[in-house]
C-alpha positions, 0 to 999 in steps of 0.5 A: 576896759569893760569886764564880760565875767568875774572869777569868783576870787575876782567877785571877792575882790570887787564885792568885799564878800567871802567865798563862803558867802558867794557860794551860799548865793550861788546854791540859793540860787540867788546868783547865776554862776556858769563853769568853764572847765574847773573855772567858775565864772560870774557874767557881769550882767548876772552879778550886777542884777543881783545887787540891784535885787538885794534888800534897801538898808531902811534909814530910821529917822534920829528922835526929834528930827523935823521929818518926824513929827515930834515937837511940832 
């Protein structure tokens, strides 16, 4: 079944964030939350567009590794 939203205890669970660390996002503006009475509600399109927004891992190259040039 496709989830349309996720309650931010949900989002902890799916995410393997904090609720600390949601909420940070949240007020930075970095991740659209609406509210649905008390409840505060993450829209599946809203949190799938902020994982693809956030930043690459650059992977460095082990030394002496064919692709960087050493000892050629």
């Amino acid at each position: 079944m496709h989830r349309n939203a996720f309650s931010i205890a949900e989002l902890m669970e799916d995410s393997g964030l904090g609720r600390s660390k949601i909420f940070e996002e949240i007020k930075q503006g970095r991740l659209i939350a609406h509210k649905c009475g008390r409840r505060t509600l993450i829209l599946a399109e809203d949190y799938a567009r902020w994982l693809r927004a956030l930043p690459v891992v650059k992977v460095k190259t082990p030394l002496g590794s064919a692709t960087d040039g050493v000892g050629q």
